[in-house]
C-alpha positions in Angstrom: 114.1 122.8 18.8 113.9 123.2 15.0 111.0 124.1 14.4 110.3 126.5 17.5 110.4 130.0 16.4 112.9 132.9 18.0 110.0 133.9 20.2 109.3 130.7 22.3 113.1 130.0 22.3 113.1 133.2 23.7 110.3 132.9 26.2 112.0 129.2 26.9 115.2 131.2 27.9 113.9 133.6 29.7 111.8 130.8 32.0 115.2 128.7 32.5 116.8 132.1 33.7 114.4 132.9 35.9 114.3 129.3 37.1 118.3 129.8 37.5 117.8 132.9 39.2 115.0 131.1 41.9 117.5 128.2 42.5 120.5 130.6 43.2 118.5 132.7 45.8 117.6 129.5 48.1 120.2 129.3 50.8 121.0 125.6 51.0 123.2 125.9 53.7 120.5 127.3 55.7 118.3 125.2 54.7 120.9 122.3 55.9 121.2 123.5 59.3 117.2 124.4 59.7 117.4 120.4 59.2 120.1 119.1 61.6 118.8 121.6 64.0 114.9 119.5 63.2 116.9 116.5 62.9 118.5 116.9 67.0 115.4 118.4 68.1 113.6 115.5 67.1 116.5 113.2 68.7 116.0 114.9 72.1 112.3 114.8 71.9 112.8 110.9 71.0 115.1 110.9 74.0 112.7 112.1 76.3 110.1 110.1 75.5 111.9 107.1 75.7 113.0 108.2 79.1 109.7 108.6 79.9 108.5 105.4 79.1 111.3 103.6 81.2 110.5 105.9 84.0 106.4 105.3 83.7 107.7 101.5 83.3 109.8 101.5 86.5 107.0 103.9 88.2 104.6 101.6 88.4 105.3 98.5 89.8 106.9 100.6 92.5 103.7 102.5 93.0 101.8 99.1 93.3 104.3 97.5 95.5 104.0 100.4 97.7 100.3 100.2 97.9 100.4 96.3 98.5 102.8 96.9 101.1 101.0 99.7 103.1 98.2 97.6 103.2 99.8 94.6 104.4 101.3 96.9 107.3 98.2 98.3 108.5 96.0 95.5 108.2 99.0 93.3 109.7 98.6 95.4 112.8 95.1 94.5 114.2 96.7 91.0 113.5 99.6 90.8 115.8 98.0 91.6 119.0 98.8 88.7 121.2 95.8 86.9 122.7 95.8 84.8 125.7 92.4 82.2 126.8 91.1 81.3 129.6 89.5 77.3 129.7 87.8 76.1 132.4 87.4 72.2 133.1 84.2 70.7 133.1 82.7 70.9 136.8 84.9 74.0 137.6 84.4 77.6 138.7 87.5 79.9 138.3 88.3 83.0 139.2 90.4 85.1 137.1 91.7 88.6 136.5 92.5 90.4 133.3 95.4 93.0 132.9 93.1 96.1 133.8 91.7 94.5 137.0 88.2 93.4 135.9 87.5 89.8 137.2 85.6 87.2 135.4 84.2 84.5 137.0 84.2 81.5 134.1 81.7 79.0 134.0 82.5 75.3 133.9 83.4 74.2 130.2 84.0 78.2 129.3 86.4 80.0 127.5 87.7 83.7 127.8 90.0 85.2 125.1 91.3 88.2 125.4 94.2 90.4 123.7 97.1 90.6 126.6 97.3 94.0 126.0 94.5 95.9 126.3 93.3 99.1 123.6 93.6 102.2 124.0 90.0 103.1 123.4 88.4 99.9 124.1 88.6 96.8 126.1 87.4 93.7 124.2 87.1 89.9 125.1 85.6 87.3 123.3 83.2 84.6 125.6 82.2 81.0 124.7 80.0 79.9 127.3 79.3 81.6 131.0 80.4 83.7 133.1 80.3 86.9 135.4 82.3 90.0 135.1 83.3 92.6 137.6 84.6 94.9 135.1 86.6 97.7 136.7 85.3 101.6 135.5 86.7 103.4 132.9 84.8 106.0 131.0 87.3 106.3 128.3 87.2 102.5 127.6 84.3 100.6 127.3 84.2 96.8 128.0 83.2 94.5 125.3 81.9 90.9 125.3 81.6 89.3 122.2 80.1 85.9 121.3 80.1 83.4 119.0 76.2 83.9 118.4 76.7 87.3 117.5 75.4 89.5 121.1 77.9 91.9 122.0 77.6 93.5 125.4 79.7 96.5 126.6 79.9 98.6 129.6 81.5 101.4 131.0 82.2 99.3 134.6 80.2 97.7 136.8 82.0 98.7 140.0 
């Protein structure tokens, strides 16, 4: 500082004040609460997310439980019908009668399965072998005879 003449110890003096003068006009206590106001803003934001993620964590495998057990309910229920057959001996001719009235006559060495309970909308049995129906009339609910070889005959009633 020797060797610096009076004006740039001057100008030096007058930068240090003004410095002085910028540092005294921030508001530090301000500034601290503008950052622990950040500081809990970001906490809550943190918060949420995190509740979020256990919440999208827990979601899930309840959504896919959900979906595996809705499916296993309604594709259970075509399942649990109860089915009752019909075998006839070899050198035999029966005579039997389903639960809406139609009769089958089953061939020797045939069997008749059919649901105990009858649709709503249909009537279905499934033949192996021969035999001859006197299926009662119903509009509403066709009969159906299904076979192992894949022909399926239906009918409104034959009487």
């Amino acid at each position: 500082m020797e060797n610096m003449s009076p004006e740039s110890l001057l100008r030096k003096a007058q930068a240090l004040g003004d410095d002085i003068k910028e540092m005294e006009s921030i508001d530090v206590l301000g500034a601290y609460y503008q950052a622990q106001a950040k500081i809990k803003t970001n906490r809550r934001k943190n918060m949420y997310n995190q509740l979020m993620r256990y919440a999208a964590f827990l979601t899930i495998p309840l959504f896919l439980s959900s979906l595996v057990l809705g499916y296993l309910y309604f594709s259970g229920t075509e399942t649990d019908e109860k089915y009752a057959e019909v075998v006839t001996a070899t050198g035999s001719v029966i005579r039997y009668e389903l639960p809406d009235h139609s009769v089958v006559w089953l061939n020797a060495g045939s069997t008749l399965r059919y649901p105990t309970t009858f649709k709503k909308d249909n009537r279905l049995v499934e033949l192996k072998g021969e035999a001859y129906f006197e299926v009662q009339a119903d509009k509403d609910r066709p009969f159906y005879v299904n076979t192992p070889n894949g022909l399926s005959v239906y009918v409104y009633g034959t009487k």
